[in-house]
N, C-alpha and C positions, 0 to 999 in steps of 0.2 A: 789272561790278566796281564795286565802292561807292568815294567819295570816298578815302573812308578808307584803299582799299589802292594808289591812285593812285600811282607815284612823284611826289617831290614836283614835279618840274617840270612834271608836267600838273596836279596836284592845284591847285598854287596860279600859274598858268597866269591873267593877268588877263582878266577876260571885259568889262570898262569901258575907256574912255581914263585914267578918272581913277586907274585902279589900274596904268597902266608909269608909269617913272622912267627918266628920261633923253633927249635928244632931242625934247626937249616943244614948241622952235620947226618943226622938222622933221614933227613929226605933227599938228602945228595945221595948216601949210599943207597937207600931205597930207590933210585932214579936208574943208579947202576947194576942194580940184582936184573930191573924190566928192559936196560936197554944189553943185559946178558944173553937174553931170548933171542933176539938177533940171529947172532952167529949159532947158537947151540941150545939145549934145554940144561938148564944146571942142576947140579946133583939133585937141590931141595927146592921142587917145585910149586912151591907156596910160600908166602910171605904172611909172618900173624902181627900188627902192628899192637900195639899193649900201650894203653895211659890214659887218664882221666879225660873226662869228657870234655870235649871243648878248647881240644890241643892241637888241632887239625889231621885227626887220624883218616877222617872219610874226604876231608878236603882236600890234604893233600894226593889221596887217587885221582880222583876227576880231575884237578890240574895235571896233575901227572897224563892221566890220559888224552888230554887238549892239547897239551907240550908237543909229545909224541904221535898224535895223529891215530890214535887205535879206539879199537872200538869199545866201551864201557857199556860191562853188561852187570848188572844189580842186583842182589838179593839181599833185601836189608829183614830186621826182625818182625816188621807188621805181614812179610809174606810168610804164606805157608812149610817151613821149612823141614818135614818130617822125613821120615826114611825116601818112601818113594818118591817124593816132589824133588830130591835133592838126587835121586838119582836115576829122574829124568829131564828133568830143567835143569839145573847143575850141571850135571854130566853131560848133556847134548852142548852147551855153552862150552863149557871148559875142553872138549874132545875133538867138536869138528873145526873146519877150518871157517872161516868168512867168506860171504857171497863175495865179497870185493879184491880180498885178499890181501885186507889190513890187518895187523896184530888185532888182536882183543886182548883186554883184559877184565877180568874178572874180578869181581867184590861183593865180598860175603862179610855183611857189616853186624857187628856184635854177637860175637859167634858164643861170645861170654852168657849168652840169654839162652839159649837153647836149652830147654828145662820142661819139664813135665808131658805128660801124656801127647800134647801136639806136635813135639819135638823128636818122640822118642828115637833113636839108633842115629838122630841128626848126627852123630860125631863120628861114627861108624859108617855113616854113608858119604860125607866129605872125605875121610881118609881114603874111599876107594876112588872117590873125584880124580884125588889129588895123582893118585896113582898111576891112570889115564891120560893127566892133562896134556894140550898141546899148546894151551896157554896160559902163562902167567897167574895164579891165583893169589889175591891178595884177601886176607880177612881182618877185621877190628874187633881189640875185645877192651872193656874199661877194665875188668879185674882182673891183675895176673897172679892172682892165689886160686881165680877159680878151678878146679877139681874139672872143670868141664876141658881144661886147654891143657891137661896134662900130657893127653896120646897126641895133639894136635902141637904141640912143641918140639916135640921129637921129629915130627916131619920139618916144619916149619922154618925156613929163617924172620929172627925172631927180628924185632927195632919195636928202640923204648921211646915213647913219647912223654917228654916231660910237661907241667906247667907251662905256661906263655906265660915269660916276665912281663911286669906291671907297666915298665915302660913299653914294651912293646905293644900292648893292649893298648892303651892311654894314644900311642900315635895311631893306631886304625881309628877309635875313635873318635878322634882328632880329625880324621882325615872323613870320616864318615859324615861328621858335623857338616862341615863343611862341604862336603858335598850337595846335601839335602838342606843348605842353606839355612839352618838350625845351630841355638846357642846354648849350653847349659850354662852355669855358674861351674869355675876352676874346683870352686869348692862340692860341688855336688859329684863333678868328672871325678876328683881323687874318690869319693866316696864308691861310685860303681865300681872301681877300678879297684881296689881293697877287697871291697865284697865280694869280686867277680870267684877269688882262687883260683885265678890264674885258667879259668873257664871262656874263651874269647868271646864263644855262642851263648853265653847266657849275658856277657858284659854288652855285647851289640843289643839283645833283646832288654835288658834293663833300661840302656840308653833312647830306645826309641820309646818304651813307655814311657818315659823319666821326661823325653823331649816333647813328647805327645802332651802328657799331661800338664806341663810346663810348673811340676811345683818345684820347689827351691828349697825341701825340709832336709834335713842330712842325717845322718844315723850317728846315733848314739851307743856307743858299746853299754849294757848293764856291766855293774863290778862282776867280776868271778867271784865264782861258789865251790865250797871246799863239799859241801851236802848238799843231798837230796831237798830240793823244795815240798812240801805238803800240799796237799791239795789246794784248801783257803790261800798259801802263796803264791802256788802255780795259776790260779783265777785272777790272781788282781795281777801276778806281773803281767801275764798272755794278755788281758784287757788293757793294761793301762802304756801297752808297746803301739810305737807309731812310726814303729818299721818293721821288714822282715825281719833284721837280724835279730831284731830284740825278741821280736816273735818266735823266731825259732829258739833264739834261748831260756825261752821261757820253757819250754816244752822239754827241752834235752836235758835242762836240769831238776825236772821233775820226779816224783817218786810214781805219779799212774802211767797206770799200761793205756794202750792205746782205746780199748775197752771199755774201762774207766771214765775214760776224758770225754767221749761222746755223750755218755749217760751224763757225767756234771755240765759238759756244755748246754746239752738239751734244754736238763733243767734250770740254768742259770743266765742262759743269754739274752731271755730279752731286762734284767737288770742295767745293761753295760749296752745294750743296741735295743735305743727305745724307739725310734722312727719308724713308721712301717716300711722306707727306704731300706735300714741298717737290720732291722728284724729278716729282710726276703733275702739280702743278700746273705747277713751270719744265717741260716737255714737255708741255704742253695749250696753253701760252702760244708755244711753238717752233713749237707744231703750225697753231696761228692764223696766226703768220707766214708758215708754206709756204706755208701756201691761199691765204693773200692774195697772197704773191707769183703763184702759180701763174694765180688772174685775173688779175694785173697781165699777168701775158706772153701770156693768152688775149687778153683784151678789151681790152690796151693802155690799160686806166683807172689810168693812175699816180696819181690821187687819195687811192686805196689804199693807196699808200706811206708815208703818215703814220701808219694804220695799224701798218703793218708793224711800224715805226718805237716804235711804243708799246709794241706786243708784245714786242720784243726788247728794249727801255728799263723800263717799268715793270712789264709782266706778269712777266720774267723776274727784274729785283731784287727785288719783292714778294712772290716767292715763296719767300723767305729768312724764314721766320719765328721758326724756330727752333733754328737752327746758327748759331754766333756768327761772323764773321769771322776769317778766318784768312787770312794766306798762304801762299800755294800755289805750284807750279811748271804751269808751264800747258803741255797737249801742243798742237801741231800737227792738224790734222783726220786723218786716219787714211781717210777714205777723199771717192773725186773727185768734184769739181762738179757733173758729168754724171750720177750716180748720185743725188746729192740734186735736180735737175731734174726726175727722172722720177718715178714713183709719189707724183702727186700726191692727196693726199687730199679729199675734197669738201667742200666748205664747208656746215653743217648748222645756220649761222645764217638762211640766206634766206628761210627761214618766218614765222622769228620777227620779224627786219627788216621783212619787208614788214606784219606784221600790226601792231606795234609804229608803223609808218608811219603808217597808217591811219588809228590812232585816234588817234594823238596831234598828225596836221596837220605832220609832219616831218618832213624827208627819211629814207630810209636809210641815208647817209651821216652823218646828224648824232644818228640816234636808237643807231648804236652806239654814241659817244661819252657821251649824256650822258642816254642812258634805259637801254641795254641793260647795262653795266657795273653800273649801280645796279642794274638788278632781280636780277640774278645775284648781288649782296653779300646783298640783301637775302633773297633765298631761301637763303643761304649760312647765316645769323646767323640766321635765323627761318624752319625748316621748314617751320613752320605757313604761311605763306604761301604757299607750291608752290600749291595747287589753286586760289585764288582769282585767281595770275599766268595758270598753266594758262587756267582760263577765260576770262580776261581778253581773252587774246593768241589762242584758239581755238588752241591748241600741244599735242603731248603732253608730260602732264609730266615725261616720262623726258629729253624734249630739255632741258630746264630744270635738272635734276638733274646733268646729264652737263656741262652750260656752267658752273653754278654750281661745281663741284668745282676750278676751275683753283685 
């Protein structure tokens, strides 16, 4: 696939140090832990990089590794990362030397995930990694409370990734625009850039849907809520929001569990989504929900739940596009809990995920947020593009066509 049909987040994806923004004492001294290995191995031969998504924790390696001329070797969360895989891919990576006889380095991306049955001793098998190493291990994790990086601290030198200030975003942006020969409104720009939290990779993928689509609507904050909303409030604000953020706050200041909201969406959606357009899409968006819930209760990966959470929040408001708000009388679900439990649907993004993974050096977890959503806008607004995603991704493009349609 050519530069050109990249989503923007891998297109302009920095391949230099001098091309991130943000955090530039923290990657100077991380520049000087790898170019340590040189002369000697240092006491702590691992590095665990900690901070929120989208601060350039994974970006900054692979510049890192460009800079310096070494070889980068990957293991992010869509691979198989269990006792043994880790301590025979892993260990062989991190132990022997390179055919050529360049540095490696290593990158064990969201070490913070490593959770449940496919995972199991993952933590216990990278500390004997680490132990072995002859090269450089760097790992990322987004939560530094999790339980999972406690023995893995203690080995570790630690570096804190903060936020990317707003001006900083606002100029890649900026620079991004301009690049791909595209204009938003100033006023839309501050809007992504607010919203982003300080998230670069989710501000780049808002901006190219934002520019794709070329609307010009801006976000409204709803007032703050001191209570719990009820159900009948929680349906009109979630329906009558005409952005995410409203949309998520509709949902965060609600009193139903996640449970709940599918059963009254079920029942109440097509009220608020009369088209048979906004009907396939609000139930494509329901349908994501189930599955995900459905591995949440398989695999016990509540990480998913944020997911969920968006599904029901903005896939289901945004797909109000052209029935205007109204009030409504809202029913009760109509039929039991037990009933929407069962006949789970399959989840027919895992292909795509994992192949989306891949190539772009990212987890699975984090490329449905702020790769997969984009490409599906973008084969949405631009046909033409299907065979070149198709190719890209190694997918059929009938799966691409069926995701795109929410």
């Amino acid at each position: 696939m050519s530069d050109e049909s990249l989503p923007w987040s891998e297109k302009h994806r920095p391949r230099k140090l001098d091309g991130l923004v943000g955090n530039r004492e923290t990657i100077r001294t991380l520049k000087s832990w790898v170019e340590s290995w040189i002369s000697r191995i240092p006491s702590k031969k691992a590095a665990l990089l900690v901070g929120p998504p989208g601060t350039g924790k994974t970006a900054s390696v692979g510049a890192l590794a460009n800079d310096l001329d070494m070889e980068l070797v990957e293991f992010n969360s869509s691979d198989k990362r269990n006792k043994d895989s880790i301590e025979t891919l892993v260990w062989r990576a991190a132990s022997q030397q390179t055919l050529d006889g360049r540095p490696r380095l290593i990158l064990l991306d969201e070490v913070d995930g490593l959770s449940g049955t496919s995972d199991r001793g993952g933590v216990g098998a990278i500390l004997k990694v680490i132990k072995d190493a002859v090269h450089p291990i760097v790992m990322t994790a987004n939560d530094q409370n999790s339980p999972r990086l406690k023995d893995l601290m203690k080995v570790c030198q630690v570096f804190n990734f903060e936020i990317i200030e707003n001006d900083d975003i606002e100029k890649i942006l900026k620079r991004i625009l301009s690049e791909n020969n595209v204009e938003v409104s100033e006023e839309v720009l501050d809007e992504i850039v607010e919203g982003s939290g300080g998230d670069l990779r989710a501000a780049i993928s808002d901006l190219e849907s934002q520019a794709r689509s070329g609307s010009v609507s801006l976000v409204v904050e709803p007032a703050s809520r001191d209570s719990k909303r009820g159900t009948e409030e929680t349906l009109r604000h979630l329906f009558a929001s005409v952005d995410s953020k409203m949309a998520r706050k509709a949902l965060s200041d609600s009193e139903l569990n996640h449970d709940s909201l599918v059963l009254w969406l079920e029942e109440n959606l097509h009220l608020h989504l009369v088209t048979p357009k906004e009907l396939n899409e609000g139930f494509e968006q329901l349908s994501l929900a189930d599955v995900s819930l459905g591995r949440i209760m398989r695999d016990q990966n509540w990480k998913l739940l944020a997911y969920v959470y968006d599904f029901l929040s903005i896939g289901v408001a945004m797909s109000r596009s052209e029935t205007p708000f109204r009030r409504v009388k809202y029913s009760q679900p109509s039929w039991p809990l037990l009933v929407w439990q069962g006949n789970k649907k399959r989840d027919k993004q895992s292909e795509i995920l994992t192949s989306l993974s891949a190539l772009t050096r990212v987890s699975r977890t984090r490329v449905r947020q702020t790769h997969l959503d984009t490409i599906l806008e973008i084969v949405k607004i631009d046909p033409k593009s299907l065979n070149d995603f198709a190719t890209w991704l190694n997918v059929e493009k009938s799966s691409l066509v069926q995701k795109s349609s929410r």
